[in-house]
C-alpha positions, 0 to 999 in steps of 0.5 A: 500500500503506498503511503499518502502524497507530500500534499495530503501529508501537509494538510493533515501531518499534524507535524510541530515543524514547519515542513510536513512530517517525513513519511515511509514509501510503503507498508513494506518499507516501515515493517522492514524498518521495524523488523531491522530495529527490533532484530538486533544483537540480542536475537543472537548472543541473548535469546539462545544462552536464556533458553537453554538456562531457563528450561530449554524446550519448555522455555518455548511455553512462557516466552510465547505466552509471554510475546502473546501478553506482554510484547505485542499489546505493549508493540500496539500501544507504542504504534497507537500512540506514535500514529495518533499523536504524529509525533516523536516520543516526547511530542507524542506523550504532550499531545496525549496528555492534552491541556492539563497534561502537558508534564507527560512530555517528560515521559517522552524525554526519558526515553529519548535519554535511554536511547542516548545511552544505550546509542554510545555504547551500542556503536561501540559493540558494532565497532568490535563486531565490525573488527572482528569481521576483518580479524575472521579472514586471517583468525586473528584472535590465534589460541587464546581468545579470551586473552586476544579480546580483553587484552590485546584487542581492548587493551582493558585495565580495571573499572574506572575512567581512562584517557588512554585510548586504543587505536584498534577500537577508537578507527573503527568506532569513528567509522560506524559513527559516520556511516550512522550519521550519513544514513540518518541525515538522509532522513527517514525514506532516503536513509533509513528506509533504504538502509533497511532494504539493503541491510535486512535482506543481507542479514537474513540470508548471511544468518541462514548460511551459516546455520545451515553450515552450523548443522553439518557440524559434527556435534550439532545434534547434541548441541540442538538436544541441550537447547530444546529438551525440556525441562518441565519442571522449570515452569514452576520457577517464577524466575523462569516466566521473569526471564521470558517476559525479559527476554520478550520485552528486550527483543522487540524494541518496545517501550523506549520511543523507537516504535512510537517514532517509526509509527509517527511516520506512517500516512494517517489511514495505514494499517497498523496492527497487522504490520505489528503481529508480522514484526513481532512474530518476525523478531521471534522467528529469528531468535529462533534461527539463532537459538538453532545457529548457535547451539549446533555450533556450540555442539561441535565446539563441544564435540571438540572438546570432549565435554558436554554443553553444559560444561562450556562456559561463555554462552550468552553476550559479549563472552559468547560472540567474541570469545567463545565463537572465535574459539570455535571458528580457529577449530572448525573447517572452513573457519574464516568464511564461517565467522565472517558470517557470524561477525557480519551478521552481528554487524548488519544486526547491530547497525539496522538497530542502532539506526533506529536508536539514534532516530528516537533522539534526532526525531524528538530534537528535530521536532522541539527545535524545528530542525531537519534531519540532516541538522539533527544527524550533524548537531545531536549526533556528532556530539553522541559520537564525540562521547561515545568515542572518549567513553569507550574507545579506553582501556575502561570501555568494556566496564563503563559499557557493561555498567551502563547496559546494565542500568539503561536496560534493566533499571530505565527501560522497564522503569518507562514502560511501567510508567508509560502503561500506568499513565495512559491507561490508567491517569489520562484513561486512553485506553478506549481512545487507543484500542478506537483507533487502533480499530480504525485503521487496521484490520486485526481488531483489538478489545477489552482484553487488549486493555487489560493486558497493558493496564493490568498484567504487563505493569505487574510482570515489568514491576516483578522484574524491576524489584527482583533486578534493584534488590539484586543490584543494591546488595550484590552489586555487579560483576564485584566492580567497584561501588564508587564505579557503580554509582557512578556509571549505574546510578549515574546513568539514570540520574543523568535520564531523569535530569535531561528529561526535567531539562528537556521538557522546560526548553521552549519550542521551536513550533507550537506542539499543542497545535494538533488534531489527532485523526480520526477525531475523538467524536469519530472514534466514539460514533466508530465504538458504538 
């Protein structure tokens, strides 16, 4: 379905700015846009270590319950709430808020913050992935990866602040910066868009390769046993259903701004819903190839070693791609090509989702300041570039970029989606006017069960994991850095979210946000309900 022209756009945007509000080219355009965003690094070093650790098989039954309660009603509200109010996060949530709640507007600006956070670090990872591409060809990493990756590649000390920068991360972190930036200066049809057009498909087919090759690994079934065997008994650990909703929730992009803005930029009168169940099932289908890719190979590292799966260590994150899998690839036949495979998935992964990170933050500064993409990309994202390189292309990177994953993660992005479905649903009471106009636009219909998912029972699961991650947190710590490092890189993190979005929402406008009629109007939707 193409979208609406530029002149029916200018009538109808509702945009903040002067111009009309940039659209994408096609239905297809925006679902290969969002399933770029949603299908990241998490899908492949995350998704396979918590499966096979929370009941391999039977972690199937939660994770689906989970998609079908909490990530896709949750991927609903984000798309009713970017496509009614047409606008970025910040812009969206004022609008929603109306006269008297004009504060909500903060909301918007947390999650902006998040994605600042989670941007500089992010570029930082696709750095390493896109290094270790290049390493692929000669095996670069030799006998010892775990000693390569910490030591001669990232040169890391202790946890702290360096200024001593290492040349092998800070070249290649530059780079993926000024790629980043050129692809979102091009805006949304002309760089993202097309990005995605070219990167996704890539994706799909470089990953496919290699789990077809992965399967022909001596060892793999062994490998594909471990990861699917169920064990039923670990339903019965709530600890279990806490990871599924984590993971669900983690996966699809949802509740930090990204699916709020992509669907600000849809034409008034397109389907919403339906493009949502296709990137969501999307997303879950590929965590699914990856749970398959990386276990068969980890039967034959496994095979190799004459242990079993569940004595390998380094199954999940940062220790499973640059160290486990280099390990594997220096054994197996065909190496170079198999982990140029796995590094350049992990490179196209990482990069569709940084795009859509960092179009949160240009999108919500685009509209408070009257600004085009192409400034928002020159001015907000040379400055994110700059921090991100003096952060973590040091010798201390790898600590601050752990910390901060884990605060903006577990502790900001749940904190706003508990907050964004307690306000919507239950202090402005949008729900109805929501659910309305999700039905007036799409073709798969929503209800009171939809209502009750976002306003009952996914504050309760995201509140369950909030507590249970502080409590573990404030008496654990993390990883045994430092406290004085985790005050300031953890706790920092989020203080500096709550303060920017307190400063952010007290900064004038360039053009009047409250000028705005949302479509269909309230009267429409009310006569749409009866």
């Amino acid at each position: 379905m193409q979208e609406e022209s530029v002149q029916h756009r200018s009538v109808q945007s509702g945009s903040v700015a002067s111009r009309p509000r940039e659209q994408w080219t096609g239905q297809w355009g925006f679902i290969l846009s969002a399933i770029g965003s949603a299908v990241g690094l998490g899908n492949i070093w995350r998704f396979p270590g918590v499966a096979y650790e929370n009941g391999g098989g039977a972690f199937l039954i939660p994770y689906l319950i989970a998609l079908v309660t909490a990530g896709i009603p949750i991927l609903f509200l984000d798309y009713a709430i970017g496509h009614r109010f047409r606008g970025s996060a910040p812009t969206a949530f004022r609008r929603l808020g109306g006269t008297a709640g004009k504060w909500l507007e903060s909301l918007g600006w947390f999650q902006v913050w998040i994605c600042v956070f989670i941007a500089i670090y992010y570029a930082a990872v696709v750095a390493w992935a896109a290094s270790y591409f290049m390493f692929s060809f000669d095996l670069r990493w030799g006998d010892d990866t775990a000693g390569f990756f910490t030591g001669e590649f990232l040169q890391a000390t202790a946890p702290g602040f360096s200024a001593q920068f290492v040349p092998a991360v800070l070249i290649p972190l530059v780079l993926v910066w000024v790629v980043v930036l050129v692809v979102l200066g091009g805006g949304i049809a002309k760089g993202i868009q097309r990005a995605n057009v070219v990167f996704l498909p890539l994706l799909v087919v470089a990953f496919l390769i290699l789990v077809v090759r992965a399967l022909f690994l001596d060892g793999a079934m062994a490998g594909l046993d471990a990861l699917f065997t169920p064990d039923w008994a670990a339903l019965g650990n709530p600890n279990v259903w806490i990871a599924a909703y984590s993971q669900i929730f983690f996966s699809l992009s949802i509740a930090f701004g990204i699916m709020i803005t992509y669907s600000s930029y849809r034409s008034r009168r397109a389907n919403v819903t339906a493009p949502a169940l296709v990137v969501a099932f999307a997303n879950s289908s590929f965590e699914i190839i990856a749970g398959i890719g990386v276990f068969a190979t980890l039967g034959y590292f496994a095979f190799q070693q004459g242990v079993g799966i569940n004595e390998l260590e380094g199954l999940t994150g940062v220790g499973l791609s640059f160290i486990t899998f280099p390990a594997i690839v220096s054994q197996m036949p065909g190496g170079p090509l198999f982990g140029a495979l796995f590094f350049g998935s992990l490179v196209l992964a990482g990069f569709t989702s940084l795009l859509s990170i960092l179009q949160v933050v240009s999108s919500a500064f685009q509209d408070k300041f009257g600004i085009s993409a192409r400034q928002a990309a020159v001015r907000v994202g040379s400055v994110l570039a700059v921090v991100s390189v003096l952060l973590f292309s040091t010798t201390t990177g790898l600590f601050t970029l752990d910390t901060v994953d884990q605060w903006a993660n577990n502790i900001g992005i749940v904190a706003a989606a508990i907050a964004a479905t307690i306000v919507v649903v239950w202090v402005f009471r949008k729900g109805p006017e929501l659910a309305a106009h999700l039905n007036a636009v799409s073709t798969f219909k929503v209800g009171r069960v939809w209502q009750l998912l976002i306003g009952i029972l996914t504050p309760i699961a995201l509140f369950f994991m909030l507590i249970q991650r502080i409590i573990v947190l404030v008496t654990d710590g993390y990883e045994g850095y430092p406290l004085w490092f985790l005050a300031v890189a953890g706790w920092g993190t989020i203080a500096l979210i709550l303060t920017g979005s307190i400063v952010m929402t007290a900064m004038r406008w360039k053009h009047d946000p409250d000028d705005f009629t949302p479509w269909p109007s309230a009267t429409a939707l009310k006569d749409l309900t009866k």
